[in-house]
Every structure is written in C-alpha cells, then in structure tokens.
C-alpha positions as CSV (number, residue, x, y, z in Angstrom):
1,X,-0.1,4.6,26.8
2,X,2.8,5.6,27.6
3,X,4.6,3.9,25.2
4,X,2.8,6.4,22.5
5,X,5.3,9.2,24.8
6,X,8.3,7.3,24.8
7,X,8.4,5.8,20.9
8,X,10.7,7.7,18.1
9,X,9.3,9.8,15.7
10,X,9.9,8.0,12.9
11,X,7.8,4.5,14.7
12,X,5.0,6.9,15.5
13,X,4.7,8.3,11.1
14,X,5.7,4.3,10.0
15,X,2.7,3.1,12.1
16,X,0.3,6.0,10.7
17,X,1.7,5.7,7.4
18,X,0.8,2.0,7.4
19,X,-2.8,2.8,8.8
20,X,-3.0,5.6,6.0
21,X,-2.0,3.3,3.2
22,X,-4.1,0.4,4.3
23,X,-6.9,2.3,4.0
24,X,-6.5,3.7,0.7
25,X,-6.1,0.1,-0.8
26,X,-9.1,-1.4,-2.5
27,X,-9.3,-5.0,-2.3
28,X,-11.8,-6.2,-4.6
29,X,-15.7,-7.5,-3.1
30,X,-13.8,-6.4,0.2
31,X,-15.9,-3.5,1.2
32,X,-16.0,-4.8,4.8
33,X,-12.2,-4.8,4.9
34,X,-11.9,-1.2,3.3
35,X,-14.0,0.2,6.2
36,X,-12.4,-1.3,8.5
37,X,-8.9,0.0,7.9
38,X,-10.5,3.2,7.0
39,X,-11.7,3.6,10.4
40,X,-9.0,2.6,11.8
41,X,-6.9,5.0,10.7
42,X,-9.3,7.3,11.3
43,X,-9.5,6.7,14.7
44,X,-5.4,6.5,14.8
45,X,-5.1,10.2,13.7
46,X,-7.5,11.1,16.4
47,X,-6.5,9.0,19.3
48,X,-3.3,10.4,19.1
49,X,-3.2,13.8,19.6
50,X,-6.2,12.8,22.5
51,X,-3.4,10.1,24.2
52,X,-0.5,12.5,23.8
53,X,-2.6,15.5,25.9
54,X,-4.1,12.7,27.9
55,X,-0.7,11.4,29.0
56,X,1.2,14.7,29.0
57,X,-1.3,16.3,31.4
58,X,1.2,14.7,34.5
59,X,3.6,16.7,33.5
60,X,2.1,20.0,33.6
61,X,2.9,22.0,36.4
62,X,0.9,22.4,39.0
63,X,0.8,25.8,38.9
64,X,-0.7,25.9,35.2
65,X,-4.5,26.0,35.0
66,X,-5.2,23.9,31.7
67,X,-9.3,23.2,31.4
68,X,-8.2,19.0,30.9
69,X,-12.2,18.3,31.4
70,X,-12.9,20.0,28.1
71,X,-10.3,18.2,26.5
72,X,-11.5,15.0,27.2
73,X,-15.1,16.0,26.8
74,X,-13.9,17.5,23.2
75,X,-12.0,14.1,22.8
76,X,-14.9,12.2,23.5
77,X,-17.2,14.2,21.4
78,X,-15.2,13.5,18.0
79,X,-14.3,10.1,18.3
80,X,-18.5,9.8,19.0
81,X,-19.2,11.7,16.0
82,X,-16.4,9.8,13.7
83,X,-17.8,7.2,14.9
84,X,-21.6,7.9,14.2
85,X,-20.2,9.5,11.1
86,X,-18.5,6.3,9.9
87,X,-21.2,3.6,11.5
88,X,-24.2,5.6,9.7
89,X,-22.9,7.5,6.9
90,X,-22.1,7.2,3.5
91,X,-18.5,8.5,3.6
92,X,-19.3,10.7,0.7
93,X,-21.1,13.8,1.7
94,X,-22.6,15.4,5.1
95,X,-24.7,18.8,4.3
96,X,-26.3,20.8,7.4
97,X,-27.9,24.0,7.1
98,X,-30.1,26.5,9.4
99,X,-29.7,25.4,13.4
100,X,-28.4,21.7,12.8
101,X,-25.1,23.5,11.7
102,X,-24.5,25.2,15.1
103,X,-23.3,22.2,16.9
104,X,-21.0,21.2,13.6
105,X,-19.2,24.3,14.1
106,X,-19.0,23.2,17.7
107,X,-17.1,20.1,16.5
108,X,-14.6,22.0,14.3
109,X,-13.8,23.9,17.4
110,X,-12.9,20.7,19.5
111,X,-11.5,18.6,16.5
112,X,-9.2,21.7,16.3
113,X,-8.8,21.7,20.5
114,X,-7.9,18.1,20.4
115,X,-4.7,19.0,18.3
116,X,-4.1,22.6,20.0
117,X,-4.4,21.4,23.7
118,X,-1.0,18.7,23.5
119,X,0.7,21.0,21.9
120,X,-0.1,24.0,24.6
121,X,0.8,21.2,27.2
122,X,4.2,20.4,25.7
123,X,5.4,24.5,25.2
124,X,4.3,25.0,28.9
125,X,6.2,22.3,29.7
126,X,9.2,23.4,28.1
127,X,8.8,27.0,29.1
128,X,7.8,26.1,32.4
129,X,5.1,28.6,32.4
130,X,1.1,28.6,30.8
131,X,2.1,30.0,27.1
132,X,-0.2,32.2,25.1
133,X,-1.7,31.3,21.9
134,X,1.1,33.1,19.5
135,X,3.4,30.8,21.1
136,X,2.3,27.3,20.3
137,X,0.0,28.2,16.7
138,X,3.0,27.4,15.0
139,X,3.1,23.8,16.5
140,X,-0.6,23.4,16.1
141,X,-0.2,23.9,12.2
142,X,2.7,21.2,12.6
143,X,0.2,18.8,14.7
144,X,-2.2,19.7,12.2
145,X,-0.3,18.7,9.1
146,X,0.6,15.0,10.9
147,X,2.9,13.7,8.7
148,X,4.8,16.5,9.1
149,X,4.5,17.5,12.3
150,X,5.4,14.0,13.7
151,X,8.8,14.9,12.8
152,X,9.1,17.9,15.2
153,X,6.4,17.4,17.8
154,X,7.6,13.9,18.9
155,X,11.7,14.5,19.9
156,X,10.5,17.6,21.5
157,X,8.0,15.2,23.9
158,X,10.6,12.5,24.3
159,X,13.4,15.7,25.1
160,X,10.6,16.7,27.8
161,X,9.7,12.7,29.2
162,X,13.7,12.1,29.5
163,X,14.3,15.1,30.8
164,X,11.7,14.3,33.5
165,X,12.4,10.6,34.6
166,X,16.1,11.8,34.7
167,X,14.9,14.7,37.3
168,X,12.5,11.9,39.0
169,X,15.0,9.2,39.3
170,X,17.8,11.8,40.8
C-alpha cells in the first residue's frame, strides 16, 4: 500500500474520479452493476484516508503518542457499517431514534476520526512534534472535501515520504 503514499496527486483524484463517475452511471436492467460500482467507490473514499493513516503511522516519531488502535478499530467499524449499510439497505433512507441513535453518533465520530487522524499524522510529521487540533482542522476540512483536498494533502505526503527515504538511504 504503499504505492497509495508514493502516487501523484493528480493519479490518486483520476482514480476516485473514475470510481465516482462509474457509479453515478445507470446502465439500463443493470442494477447489479450500479451497486457494485457504487460500493466500490464507496469503499475507495474510505479506504483511503484508513491506508494513508495506516501507512503513515511508520513515520511518526517515536516520541508522539498517537491512539493508532482506535484508528483502526474506528476504520474497521465504518467500513463494517458501509458495508452492512450497503449489503442490507435500501440506499435511500436510514431513520434512528431514542437509544438506537447513540451508537450512530458514535460512527459520525469515527467516520470523522478516520479523516482527522492522517491528517494529524502528516502535520506531526512535518512539525516534528504531536500538533494540537487548531493546527490540522484546516487539513481535515481539505481531507474532508476529497476532491479538493487531494490536491493539497497528497504533495505534502509525498514532500514528507521523499524527504524520508532520502534521510534513510543517507
């Protein structure tokens, strides 16, 4: 995966550009297709952010106490409930109320960690120290917004992976 570290910005928004048009095309009595593409690109957008903090974690400093397990458990827990989501329901329209809502609100919280916790990785990285959350909200916005933030998230993670294998091979 660490090809998803090292590729250009611009092969990283052409892929999920291609995901995200595929599955917006109807193509006739080919429901079974739709979905298909449809979860895939689903699972595209959030793979990515969970590869990118997955693969970036190596390059933390040691010294820098990030909680990874949540991360992962977080990263787990959405892809499971996309999945569920797209296996068993319509598409159309979830409701919860009363206590079943609790653990949806749980859910926004780690859909929103899963984006937040790359982008704290790569501003320590950079800074070289553990940042605050001021510091890297702007760039969670940006990962956020992903066709956007593609465009300034990714150089700044290839700047930091050449910067390292230079210091390595040295």
């Amino acid at each position: 995966m660490k090809a998803i570290l090292k590729a250009k910005h611009w092969q990283i928004f052409v892929i999920l550009m291609l995901l995200s048009f595929l599955s917006n095309i109807s193509i006739g009595d080919s429901s079974i297709l739709e979905v298909f593409f449809a979860s895939l690109f689903l699972i595209a957008i959030i793979s990515f952010p969970i590869i990118i903090g997955n693969e970036l974690y190596e390059y933390v400093p040691e010294k820098m106490k990030l909680n990874y397990n949540l991360f992962l458990v977080n990263g787990a827990l959405v892809l499971l409930i996309v999945g569920i989501a797209l296996a068993f329901g319509d598409g159309q329209h979830y409701e919860f109320s009363g206590l079943a809502a609790l653990p949806i609100y749980y859910v926004m919280f780690a859909y929103l960690h899963i984006y937040a916790f790359p982008v704290k990785e790569l501003k320590s990285i950079e800074l070289g120290r553990e940042v605050k959350l001021g510091e890297y909200a702007g760039d969670v916005v940006l990962m956020l917004i992903w066709p956007v933030g593609i465009w300034f998230i990714q150089p700044r993670i290839n700047k930091v992976i050449n910067e390292r294998e230079t210091f390595v091979k040295k």
